[in-house]
TILUMBA-791051 format. One record per residue (C-alpha): residue number from 0; residue in one letter; y, x, z. Coordinates in steps of 0.5 Angstrom, whole numbers, plus 500, padded with zeros to 3 digits. Example, Ala and Ser with C-alpha at 12.3 -4.5 7.8 and 13.67 -1.06 7.14 Angstrom:
BEGIN
nuvo seq: 0 type: A north: 491 east: 525 up: 516 .
nuvo seq: 1 type: S north: 498 east: 527 up: 514 .
// end
This chain:
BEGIN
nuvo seq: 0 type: X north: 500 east: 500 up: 500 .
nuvo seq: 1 type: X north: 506 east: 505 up: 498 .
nuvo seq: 2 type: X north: 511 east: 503 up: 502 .
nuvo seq: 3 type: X north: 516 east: 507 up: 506 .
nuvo seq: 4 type: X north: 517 east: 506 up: 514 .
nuvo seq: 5 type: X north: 519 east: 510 up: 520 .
nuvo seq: 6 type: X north: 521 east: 509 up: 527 .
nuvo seq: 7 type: X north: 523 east: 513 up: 533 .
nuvo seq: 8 type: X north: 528 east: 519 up: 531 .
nuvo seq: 9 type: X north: 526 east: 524 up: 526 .
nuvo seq: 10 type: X north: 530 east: 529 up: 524 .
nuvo seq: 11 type: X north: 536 east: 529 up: 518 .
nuvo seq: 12 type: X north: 531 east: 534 up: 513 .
nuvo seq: 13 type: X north: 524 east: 535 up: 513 .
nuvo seq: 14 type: X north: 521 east: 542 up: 516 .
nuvo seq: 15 type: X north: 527 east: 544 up: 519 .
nuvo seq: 16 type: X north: 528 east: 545 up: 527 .
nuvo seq: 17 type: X north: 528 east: 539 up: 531 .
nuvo seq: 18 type: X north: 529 east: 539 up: 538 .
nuvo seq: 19 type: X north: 530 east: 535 up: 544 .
nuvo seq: 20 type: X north: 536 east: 533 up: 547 .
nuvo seq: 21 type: X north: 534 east: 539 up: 553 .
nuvo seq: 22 type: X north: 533 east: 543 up: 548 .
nuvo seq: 23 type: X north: 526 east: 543 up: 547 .
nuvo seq: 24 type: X north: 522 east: 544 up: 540 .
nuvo seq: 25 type: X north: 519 east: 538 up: 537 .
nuvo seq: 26 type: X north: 512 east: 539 up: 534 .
nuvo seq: 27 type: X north: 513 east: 537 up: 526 .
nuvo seq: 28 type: X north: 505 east: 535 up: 523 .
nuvo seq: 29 type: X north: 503 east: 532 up: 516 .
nuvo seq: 30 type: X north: 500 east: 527 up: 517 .
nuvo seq: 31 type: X north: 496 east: 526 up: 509 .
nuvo seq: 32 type: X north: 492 east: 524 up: 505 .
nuvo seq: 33 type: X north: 488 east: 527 up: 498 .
nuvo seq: 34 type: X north: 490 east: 534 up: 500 .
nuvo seq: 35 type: X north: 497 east: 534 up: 499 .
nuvo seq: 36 type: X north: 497 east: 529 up: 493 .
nuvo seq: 37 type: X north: 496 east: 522 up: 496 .
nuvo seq: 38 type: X north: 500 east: 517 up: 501 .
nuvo seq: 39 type: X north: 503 east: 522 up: 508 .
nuvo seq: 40 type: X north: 507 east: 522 up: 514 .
nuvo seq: 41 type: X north: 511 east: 526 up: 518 .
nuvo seq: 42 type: X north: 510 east: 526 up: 525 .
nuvo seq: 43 type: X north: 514 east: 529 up: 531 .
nuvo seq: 44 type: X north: 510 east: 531 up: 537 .
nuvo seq: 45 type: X north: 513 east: 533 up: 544 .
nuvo seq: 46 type: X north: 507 east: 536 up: 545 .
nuvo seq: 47 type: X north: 503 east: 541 up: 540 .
nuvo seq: 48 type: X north: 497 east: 536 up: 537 .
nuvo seq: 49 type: X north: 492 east: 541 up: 537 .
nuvo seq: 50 type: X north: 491 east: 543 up: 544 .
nuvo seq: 51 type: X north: 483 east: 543 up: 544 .
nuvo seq: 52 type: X north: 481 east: 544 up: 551 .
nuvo seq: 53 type: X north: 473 east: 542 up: 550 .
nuvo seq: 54 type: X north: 469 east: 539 up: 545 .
nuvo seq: 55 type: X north: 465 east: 535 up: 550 .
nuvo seq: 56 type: X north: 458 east: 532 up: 546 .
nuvo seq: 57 type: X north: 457 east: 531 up: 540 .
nuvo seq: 58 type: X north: 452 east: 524 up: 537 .
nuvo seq: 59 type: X north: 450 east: 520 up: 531 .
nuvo seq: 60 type: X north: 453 east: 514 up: 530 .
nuvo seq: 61 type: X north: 449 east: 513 up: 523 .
nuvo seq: 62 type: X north: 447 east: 506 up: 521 .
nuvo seq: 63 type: X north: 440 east: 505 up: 520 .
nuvo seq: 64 type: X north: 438 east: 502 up: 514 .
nuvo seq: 65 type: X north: 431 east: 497 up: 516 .
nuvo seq: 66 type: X north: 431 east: 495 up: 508 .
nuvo seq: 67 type: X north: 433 east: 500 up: 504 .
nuvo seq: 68 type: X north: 433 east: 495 up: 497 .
nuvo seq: 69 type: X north: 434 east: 488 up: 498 .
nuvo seq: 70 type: X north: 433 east: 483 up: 493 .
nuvo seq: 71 type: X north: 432 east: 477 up: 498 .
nuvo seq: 72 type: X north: 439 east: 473 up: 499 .
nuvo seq: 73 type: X north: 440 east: 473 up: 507 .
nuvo seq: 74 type: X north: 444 east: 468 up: 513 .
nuvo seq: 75 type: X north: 446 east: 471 up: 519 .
nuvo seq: 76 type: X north: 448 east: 468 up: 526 .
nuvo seq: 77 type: X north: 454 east: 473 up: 528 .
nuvo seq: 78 type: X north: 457 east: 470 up: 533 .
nuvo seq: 79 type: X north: 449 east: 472 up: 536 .
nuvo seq: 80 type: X north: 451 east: 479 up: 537 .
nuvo seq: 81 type: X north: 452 east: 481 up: 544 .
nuvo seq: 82 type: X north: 459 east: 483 up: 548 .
nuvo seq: 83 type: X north: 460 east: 489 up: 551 .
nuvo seq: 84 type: X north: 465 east: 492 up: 555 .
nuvo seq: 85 type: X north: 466 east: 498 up: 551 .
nuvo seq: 86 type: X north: 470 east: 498 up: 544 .
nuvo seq: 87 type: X north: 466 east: 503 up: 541 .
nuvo seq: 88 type: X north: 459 east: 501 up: 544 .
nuvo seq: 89 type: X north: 461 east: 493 up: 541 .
nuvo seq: 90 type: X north: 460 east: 495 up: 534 .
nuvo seq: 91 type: X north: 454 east: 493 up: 531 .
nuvo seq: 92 type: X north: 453 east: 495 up: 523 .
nuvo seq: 93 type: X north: 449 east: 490 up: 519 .
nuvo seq: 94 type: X north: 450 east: 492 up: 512 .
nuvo seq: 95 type: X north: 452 east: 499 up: 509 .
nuvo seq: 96 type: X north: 452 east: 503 up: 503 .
nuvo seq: 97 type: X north: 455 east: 510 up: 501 .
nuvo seq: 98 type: X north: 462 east: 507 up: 500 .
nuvo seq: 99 type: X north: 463 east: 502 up: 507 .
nuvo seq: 100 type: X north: 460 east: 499 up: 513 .
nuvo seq: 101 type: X north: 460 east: 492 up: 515 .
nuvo seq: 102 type: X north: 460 east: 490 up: 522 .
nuvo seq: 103 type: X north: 460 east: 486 up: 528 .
nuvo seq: 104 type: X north: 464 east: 487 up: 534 .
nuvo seq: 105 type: X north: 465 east: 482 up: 541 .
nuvo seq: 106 type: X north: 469 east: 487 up: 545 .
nuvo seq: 107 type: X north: 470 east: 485 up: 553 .
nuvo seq: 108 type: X north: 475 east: 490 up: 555 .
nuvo seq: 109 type: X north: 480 east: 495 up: 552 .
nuvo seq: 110 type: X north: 481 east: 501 up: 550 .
nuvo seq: 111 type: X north: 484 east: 505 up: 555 .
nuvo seq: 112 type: X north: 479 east: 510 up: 558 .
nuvo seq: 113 type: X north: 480 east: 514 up: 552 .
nuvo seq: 114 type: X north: 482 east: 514 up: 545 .
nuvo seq: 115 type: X north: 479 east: 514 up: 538 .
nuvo seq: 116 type: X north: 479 east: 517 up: 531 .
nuvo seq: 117 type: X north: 476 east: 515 up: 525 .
nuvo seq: 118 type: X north: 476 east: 521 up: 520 .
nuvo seq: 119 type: X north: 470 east: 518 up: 516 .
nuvo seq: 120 type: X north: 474 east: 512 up: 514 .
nuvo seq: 121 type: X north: 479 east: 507 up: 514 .
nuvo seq: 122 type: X north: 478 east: 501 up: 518 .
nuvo seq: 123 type: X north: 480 east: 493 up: 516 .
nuvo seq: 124 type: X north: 479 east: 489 up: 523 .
nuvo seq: 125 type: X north: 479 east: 482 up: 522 .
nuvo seq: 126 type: X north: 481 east: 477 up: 529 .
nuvo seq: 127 type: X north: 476 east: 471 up: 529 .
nuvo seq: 128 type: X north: 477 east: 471 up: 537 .
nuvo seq: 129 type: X north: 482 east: 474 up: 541 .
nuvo seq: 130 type: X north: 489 east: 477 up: 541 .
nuvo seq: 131 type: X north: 492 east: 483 up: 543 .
nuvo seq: 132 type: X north: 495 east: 490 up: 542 .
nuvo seq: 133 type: X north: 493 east: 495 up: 537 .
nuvo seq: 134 type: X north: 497 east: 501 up: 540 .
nuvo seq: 135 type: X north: 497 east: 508 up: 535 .
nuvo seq: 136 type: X north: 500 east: 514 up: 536 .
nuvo seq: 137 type: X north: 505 east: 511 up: 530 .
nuvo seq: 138 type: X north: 506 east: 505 up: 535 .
nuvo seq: 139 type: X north: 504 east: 499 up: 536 .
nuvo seq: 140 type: X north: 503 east: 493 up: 533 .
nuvo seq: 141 type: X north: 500 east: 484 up: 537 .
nuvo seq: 142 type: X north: 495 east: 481 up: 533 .
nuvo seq: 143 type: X north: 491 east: 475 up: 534 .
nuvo seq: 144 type: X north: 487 east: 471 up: 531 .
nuvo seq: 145 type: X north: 485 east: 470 up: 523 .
nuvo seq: 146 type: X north: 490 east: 478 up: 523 .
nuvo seq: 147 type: X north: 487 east: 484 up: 517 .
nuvo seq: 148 type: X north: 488 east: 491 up: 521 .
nuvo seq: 149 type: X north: 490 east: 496 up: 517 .
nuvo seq: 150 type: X north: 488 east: 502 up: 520 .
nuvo seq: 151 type: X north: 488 east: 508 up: 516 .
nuvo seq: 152 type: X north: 483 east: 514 up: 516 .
nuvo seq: 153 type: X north: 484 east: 520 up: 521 .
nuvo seq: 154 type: X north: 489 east: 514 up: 525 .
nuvo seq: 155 type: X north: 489 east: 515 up: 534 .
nuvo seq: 156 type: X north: 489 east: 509 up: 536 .
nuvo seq: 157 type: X north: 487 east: 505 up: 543 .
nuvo seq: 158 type: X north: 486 east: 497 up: 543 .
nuvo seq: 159 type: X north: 488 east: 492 up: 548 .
nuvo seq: 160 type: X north: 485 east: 484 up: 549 .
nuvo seq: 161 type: X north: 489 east: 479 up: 552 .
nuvo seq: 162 type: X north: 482 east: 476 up: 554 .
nuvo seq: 163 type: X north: 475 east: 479 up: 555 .
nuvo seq: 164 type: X north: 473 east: 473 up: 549 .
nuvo seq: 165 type: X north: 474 east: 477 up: 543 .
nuvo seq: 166 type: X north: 470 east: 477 up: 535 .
nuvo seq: 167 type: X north: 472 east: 482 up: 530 .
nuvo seq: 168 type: X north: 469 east: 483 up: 523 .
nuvo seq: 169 type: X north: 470 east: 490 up: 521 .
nuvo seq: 170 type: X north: 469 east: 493 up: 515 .
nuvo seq: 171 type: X north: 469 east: 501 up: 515 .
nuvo seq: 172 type: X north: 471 east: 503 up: 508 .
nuvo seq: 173 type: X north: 470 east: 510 up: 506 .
nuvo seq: 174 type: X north: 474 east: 509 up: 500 .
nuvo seq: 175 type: X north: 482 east: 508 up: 501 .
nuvo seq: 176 type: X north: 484 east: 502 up: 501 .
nuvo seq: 177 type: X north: 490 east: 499 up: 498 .
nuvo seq: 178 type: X north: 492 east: 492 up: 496 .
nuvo seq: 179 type: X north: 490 east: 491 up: 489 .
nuvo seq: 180 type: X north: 494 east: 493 up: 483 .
nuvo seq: 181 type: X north: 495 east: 488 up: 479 .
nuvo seq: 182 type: X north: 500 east: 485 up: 484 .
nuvo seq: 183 type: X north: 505 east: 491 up: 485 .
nuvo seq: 184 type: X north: 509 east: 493 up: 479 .
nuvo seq: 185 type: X north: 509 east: 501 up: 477 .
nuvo seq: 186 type: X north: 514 east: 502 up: 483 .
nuvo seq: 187 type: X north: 509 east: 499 up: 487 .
nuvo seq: 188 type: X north: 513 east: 493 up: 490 .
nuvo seq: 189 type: X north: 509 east: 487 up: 490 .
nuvo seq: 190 type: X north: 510 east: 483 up: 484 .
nuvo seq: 191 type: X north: 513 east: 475 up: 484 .
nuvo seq: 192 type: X north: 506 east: 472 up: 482 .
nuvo seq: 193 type: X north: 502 east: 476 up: 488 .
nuvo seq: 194 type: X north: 499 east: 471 up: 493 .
nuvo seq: 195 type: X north: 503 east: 476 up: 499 .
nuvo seq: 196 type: X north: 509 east: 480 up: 499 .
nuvo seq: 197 type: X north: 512 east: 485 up: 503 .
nuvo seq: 198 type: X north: 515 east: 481 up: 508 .
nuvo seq: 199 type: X north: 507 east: 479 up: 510 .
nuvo seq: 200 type: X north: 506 east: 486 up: 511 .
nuvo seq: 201 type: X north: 507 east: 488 up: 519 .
nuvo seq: 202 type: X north: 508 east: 495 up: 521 .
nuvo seq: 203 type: X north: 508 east: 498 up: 528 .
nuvo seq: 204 type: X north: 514 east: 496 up: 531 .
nuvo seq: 205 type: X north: 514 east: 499 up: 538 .
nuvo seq: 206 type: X north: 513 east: 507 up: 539 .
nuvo seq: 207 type: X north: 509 east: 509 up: 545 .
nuvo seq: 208 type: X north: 511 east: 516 up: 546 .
nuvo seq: 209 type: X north: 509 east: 521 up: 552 .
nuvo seq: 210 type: X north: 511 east: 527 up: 554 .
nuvo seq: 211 type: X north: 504 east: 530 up: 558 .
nuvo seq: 212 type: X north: 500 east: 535 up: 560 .
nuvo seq: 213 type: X north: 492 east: 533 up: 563 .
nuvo seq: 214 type: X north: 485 east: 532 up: 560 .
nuvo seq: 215 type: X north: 485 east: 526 up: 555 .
nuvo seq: 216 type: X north: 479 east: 525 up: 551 .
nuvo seq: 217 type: X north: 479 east: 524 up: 544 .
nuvo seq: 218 type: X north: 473 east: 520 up: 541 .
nuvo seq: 219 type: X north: 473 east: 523 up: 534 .
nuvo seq: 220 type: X north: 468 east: 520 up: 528 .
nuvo seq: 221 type: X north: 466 east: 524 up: 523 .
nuvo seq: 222 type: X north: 461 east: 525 up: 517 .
nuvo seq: 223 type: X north: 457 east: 519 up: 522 .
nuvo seq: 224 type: X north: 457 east: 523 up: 528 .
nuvo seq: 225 type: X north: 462 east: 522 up: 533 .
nuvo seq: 226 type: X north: 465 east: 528 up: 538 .
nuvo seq: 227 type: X north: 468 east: 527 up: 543 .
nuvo seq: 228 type: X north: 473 east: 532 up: 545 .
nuvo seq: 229 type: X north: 478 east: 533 up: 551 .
nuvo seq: 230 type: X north: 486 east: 535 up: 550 .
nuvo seq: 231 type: X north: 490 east: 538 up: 554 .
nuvo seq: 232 type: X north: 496 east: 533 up: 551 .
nuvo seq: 233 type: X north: 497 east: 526 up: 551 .
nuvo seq: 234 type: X north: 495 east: 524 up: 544 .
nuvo seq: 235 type: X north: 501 east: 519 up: 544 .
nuvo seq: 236 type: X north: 506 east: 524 up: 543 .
nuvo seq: 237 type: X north: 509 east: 522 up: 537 .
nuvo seq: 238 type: X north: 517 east: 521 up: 538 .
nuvo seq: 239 type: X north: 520 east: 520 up: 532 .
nuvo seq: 240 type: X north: 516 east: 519 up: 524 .
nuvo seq: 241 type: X north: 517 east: 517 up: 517 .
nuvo seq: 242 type: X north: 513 east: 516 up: 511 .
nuvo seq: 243 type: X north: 508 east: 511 up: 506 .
nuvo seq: 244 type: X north: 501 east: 512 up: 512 .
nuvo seq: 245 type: X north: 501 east: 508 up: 517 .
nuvo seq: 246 type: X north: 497 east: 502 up: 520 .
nuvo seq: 247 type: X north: 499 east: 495 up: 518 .
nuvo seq: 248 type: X north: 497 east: 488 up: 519 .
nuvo seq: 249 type: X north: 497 east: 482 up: 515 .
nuvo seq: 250 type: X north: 495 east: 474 up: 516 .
nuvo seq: 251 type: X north: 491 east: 471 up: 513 .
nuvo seq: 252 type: X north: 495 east: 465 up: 514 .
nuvo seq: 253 type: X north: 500 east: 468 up: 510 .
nuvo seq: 254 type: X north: 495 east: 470 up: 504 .
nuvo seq: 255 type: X north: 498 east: 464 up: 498 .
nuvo seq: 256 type: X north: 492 east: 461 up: 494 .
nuvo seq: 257 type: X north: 492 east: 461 up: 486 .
nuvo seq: 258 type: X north: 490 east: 455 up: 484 .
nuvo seq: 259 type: X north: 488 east: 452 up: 477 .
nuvo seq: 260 type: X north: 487 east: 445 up: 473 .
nuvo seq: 261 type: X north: 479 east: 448 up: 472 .
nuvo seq: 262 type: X north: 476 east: 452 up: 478 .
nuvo seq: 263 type: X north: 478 east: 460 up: 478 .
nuvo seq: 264 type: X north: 474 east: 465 up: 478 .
nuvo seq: 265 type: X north: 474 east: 470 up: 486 .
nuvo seq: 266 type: X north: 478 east: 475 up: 484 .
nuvo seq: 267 type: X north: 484 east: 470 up: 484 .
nuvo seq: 268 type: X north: 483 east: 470 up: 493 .
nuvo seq: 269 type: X north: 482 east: 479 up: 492 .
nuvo seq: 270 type: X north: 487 east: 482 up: 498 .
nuvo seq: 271 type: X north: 485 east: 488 up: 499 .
nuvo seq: 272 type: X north: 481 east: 494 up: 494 .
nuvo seq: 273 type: X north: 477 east: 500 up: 494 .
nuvo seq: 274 type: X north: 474 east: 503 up: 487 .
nuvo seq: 275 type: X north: 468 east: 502 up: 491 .
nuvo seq: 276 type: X north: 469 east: 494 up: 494 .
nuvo seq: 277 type: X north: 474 east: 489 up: 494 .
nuvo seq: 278 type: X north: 475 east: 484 up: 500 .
nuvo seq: 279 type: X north: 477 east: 477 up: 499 .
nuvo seq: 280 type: X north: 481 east: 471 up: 503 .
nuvo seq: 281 type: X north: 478 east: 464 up: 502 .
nuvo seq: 282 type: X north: 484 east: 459 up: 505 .
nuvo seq: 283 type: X north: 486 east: 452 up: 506 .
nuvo seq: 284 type: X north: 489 east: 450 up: 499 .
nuvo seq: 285 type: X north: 489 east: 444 up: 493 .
nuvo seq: 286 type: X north: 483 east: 443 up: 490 .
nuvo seq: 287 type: X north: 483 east: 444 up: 481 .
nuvo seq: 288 type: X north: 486 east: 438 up: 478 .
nuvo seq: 289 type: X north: 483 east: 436 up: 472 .
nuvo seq: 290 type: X north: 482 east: 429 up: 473 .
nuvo seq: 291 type: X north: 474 east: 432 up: 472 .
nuvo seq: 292 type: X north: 475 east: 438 up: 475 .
nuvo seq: 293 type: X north: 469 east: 441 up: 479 .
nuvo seq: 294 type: X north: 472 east: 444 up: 485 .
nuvo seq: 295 type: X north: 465 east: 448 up: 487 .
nuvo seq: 296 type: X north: 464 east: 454 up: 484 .
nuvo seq: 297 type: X north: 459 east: 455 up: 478 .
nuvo seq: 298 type: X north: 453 east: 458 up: 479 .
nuvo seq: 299 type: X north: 453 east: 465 up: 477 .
nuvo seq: 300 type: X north: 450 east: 472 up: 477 .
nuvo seq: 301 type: X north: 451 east: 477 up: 481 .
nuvo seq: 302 type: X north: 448 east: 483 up: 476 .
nuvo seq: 303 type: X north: 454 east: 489 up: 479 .
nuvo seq: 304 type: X north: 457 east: 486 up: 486 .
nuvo seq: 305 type: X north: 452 east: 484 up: 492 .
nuvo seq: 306 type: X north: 457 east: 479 up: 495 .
nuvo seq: 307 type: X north: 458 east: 479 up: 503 .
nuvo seq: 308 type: X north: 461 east: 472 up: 506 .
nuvo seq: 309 type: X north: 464 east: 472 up: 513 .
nuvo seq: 310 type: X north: 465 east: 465 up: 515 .
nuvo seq: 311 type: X north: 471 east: 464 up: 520 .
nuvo seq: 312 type: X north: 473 east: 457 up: 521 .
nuvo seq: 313 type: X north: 474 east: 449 up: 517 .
nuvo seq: 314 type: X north: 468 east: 446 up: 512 .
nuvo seq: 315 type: X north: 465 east: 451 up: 507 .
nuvo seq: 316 type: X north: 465 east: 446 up: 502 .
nuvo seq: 317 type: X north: 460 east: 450 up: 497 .
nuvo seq: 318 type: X north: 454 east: 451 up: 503 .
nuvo seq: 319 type: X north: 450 east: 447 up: 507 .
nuvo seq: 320 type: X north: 450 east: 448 up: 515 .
nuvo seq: 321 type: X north: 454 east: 453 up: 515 .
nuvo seq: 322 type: X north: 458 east: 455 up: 523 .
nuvo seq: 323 type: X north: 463 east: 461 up: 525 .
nuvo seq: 324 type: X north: 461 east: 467 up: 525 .
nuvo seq: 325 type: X north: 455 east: 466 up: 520 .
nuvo seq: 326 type: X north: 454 east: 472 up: 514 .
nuvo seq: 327 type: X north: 451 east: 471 up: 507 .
nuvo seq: 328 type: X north: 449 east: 476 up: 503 .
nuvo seq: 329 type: X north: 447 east: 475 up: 496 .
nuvo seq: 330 type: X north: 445 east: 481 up: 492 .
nuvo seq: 331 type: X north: 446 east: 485 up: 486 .
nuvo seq: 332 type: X north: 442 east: 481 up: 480 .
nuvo seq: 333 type: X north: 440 east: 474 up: 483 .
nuvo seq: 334 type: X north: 444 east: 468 up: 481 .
nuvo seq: 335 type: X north: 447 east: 465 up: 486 .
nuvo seq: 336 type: X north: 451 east: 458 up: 487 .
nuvo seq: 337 type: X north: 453 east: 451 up: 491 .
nuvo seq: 338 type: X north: 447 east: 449 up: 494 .
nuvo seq: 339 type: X north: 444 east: 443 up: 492 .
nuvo seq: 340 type: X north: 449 east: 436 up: 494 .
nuvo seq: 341 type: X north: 455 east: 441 up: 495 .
nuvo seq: 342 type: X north: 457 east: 441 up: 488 .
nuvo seq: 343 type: X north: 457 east: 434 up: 486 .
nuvo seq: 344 type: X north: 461 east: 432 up: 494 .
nuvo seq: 345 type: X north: 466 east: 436 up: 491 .
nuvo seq: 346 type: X north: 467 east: 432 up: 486 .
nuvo seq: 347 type: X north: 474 east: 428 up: 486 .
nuvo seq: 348 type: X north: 476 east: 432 up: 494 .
nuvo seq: 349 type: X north: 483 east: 434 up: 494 .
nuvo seq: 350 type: X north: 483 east: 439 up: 498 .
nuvo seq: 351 type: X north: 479 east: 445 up: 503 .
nuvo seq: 352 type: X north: 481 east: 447 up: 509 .
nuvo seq: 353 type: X north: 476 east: 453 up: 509 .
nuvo seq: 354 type: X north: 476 east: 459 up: 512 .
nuvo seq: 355 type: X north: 473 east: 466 up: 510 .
nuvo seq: 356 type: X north: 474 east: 472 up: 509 .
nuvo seq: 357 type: X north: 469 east: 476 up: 503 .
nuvo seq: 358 type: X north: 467 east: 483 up: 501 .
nuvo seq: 359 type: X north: 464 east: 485 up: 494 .
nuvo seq: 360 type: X north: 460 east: 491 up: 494 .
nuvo seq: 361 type: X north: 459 east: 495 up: 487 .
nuvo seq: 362 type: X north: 453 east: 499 up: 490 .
nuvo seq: 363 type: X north: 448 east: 495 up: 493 .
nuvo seq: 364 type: X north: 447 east: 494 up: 501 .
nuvo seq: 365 type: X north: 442 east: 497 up: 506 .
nuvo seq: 366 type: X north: 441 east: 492 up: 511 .
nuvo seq: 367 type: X north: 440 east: 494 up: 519 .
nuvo seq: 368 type: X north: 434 east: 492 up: 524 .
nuvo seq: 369 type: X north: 441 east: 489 up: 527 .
nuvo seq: 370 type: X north: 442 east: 484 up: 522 .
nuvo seq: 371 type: X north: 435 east: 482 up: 521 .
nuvo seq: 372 type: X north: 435 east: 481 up: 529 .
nuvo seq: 373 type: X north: 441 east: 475 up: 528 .
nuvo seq: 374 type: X north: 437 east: 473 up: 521 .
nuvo seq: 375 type: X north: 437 east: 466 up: 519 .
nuvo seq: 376 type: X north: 432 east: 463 up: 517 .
nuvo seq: 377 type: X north: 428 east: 463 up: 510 .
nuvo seq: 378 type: X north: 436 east: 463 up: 507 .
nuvo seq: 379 type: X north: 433 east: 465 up: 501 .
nuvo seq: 380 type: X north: 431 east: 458 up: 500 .
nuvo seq: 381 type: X north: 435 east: 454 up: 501 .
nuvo seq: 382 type: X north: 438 east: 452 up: 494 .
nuvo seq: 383 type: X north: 431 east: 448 up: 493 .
nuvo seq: 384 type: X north: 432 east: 441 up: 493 .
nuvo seq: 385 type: X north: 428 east: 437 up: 496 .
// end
């Protein structure tokens, strides 16, 4: 999303002395992306950020695959994935490949015991349940529910909940994730016909800066792995910063359908993108207005995408018995469709009020003894009419 922002007090020229009002030196850090090619910021530290003191221990945290080639389209029960009081702990991977994960997380208590990095991956957090405050080391920014997280690789960050009720759909992309081109124009503003623009786009507000010496432990995820390390400064030692890499929210109840007089294929709901996956809005909206529209979508093949659905709220009109939380997978090479009665019920309906959040993913998906754990039934069969 290439879009300058600061906050805090950064000097009048780049890589020239700054200095406290009591004379002390800032600590100037790039903080970038595609070697010094890509989107970057310039941060300005009281304490210098390197200051490792240990590296405490090092361990996997690399999903297992269950099913290495799946062919057979699955239900999962979501909200079946059990709390935990630790953040880190409540993640549950249940599909992945080379290029994302897809997971699970009911997170009971903050994020203050210490803090963490993502070096692996940018992170998209979306709020089923649960507000609070995501709190960086480029500031913080409140969310609540049905807010996307943008949360770039390599970002130090902690996390606050308001309650101890809390569901959040996480997908881990090891690929960049941007908003899609086709609605920024060459200086990447987004264009008149994008379903967002800027104004939707919320950066951090609020700068949390400390000057302190100590033991800090650092949580840091690279390579599948995560090492935990203690430094002798606070990570929050940001007092000023500017630049295009930084976190961001943006509501889904800001995303602006497209609709037609016939129905619209689903990259018209596309938020986000990788060139390696695409995640998508489903929203409340009008239904098509040809007077023999058929509002639910057409059966179609996936022979290049596996599609992954995460339902989060409202009637999903083109399946059957479907709750909160549940996800359904259909893989690469299968058609796919409405199930049996859902077609001919939205005939004449004018509009949705669903809600769902969906990933695409060009390379097929592993699936996890997690997933299979909260698998639904024989999903696979259920487009049998009977």
């Amino acid at each position: 999303m290439p879009r300058y922002h600061k906050l805090g007090n950064i000097p009048k020229k780049r890589h020239t002395i700054f200095k406290s009002p009591e004379g002390k030196f800032y600590y100037e850090e790039l903080f970038g992306t595609i070697g010094f090619d890509g989107m970057s910021s310039l941060l300005y530290h009281t304490q210098r950020p390197t200051q490792v003191k240990e590296v405490l221990k090092s361990y996997s945290v690399e999903p297992k695959a269950a099913i290495e080639k799946n062919m057979k389209s699955l239900s999962l029960k979501g909200f079946k994935v059990e709390s935990k009081d630790d953040f880190l702990e409540s993640r549950v991977p249940v599909l992945f490949n080379s290029d994302c994960t897809i997971v699970l997380s009911s997170p009971k208590k903050s994020l203050t015991d210490y803090f963490y990095k993502n070096t692996d991956s940018d992170e998209v957090i979306f709020i089923h349940k649960g507000s609070g405050k995501l709190r960086t080391y480029l500031g913080n920014i409140d969310f609540e529910y049905g807010d996307y997280l943008m949360i770039p690789r390599g970002m130090i960050y902690q996390i606050s909940f308001n309650t101890e009720d809390n569901r959040l759909f996480i997908v881990e992309s090891k690929r960049p994730v941007y908003t899609p081109k086709r609605y920024r124009n060459w200086f990447g503003q987004h264009l008149e016909h994008s379903p967002f623009c800027e104004r939707d786009i919320h950066p951090p507000y609020e700068l949390e800066t400390y000057d302190e010496k100590g033991d800090f432990i650092l949580k840091v995820k690279k390579q599948d792995m995560m090492h935990e390390y203690l430094y002798a400064a606070h990570p929050f030692s940001v007092v000023g910063w500017d630049g295009y890499n930084f976190p961001y929210k943006f509501s889904i109840h800001d995303f602006e359908p497209i609709t037609g007089r016939v129905h619209l294929p689903p990259p018209i709901h596309q938020t986000f993108e990788t060139d390696a996956f695409v995640i998508c809005s489903f929203v409340p909206r009008l239904y098509d207005y040809h007077p023999e529209a058929i509002p639910a979508p057409y059966n179609h093949s996936n022979i290049d995408s596996d599609e992954v659905l995460y339902y989060v709220d409202g009637d999903f009109m083109s399946r059957n018995n479907i709750e909160q939380g549940q996800i359904t997978l259909h893989p690469a090479g299968i058609p796919h469709g409405p199930h049996p009665g859902a077609m001919e019920r939205s005939i004449g309906q004018k509009d949705t009020q669903e809600l769902a959040v969906m990933v695409d993913t060009f390379k097929p998906l592993k699936i996890t003894q997690q997933a299979l754990d909260i698998q639904d039934g024989d999903y696979y069969q259920s487009w049998l009419e009977h």
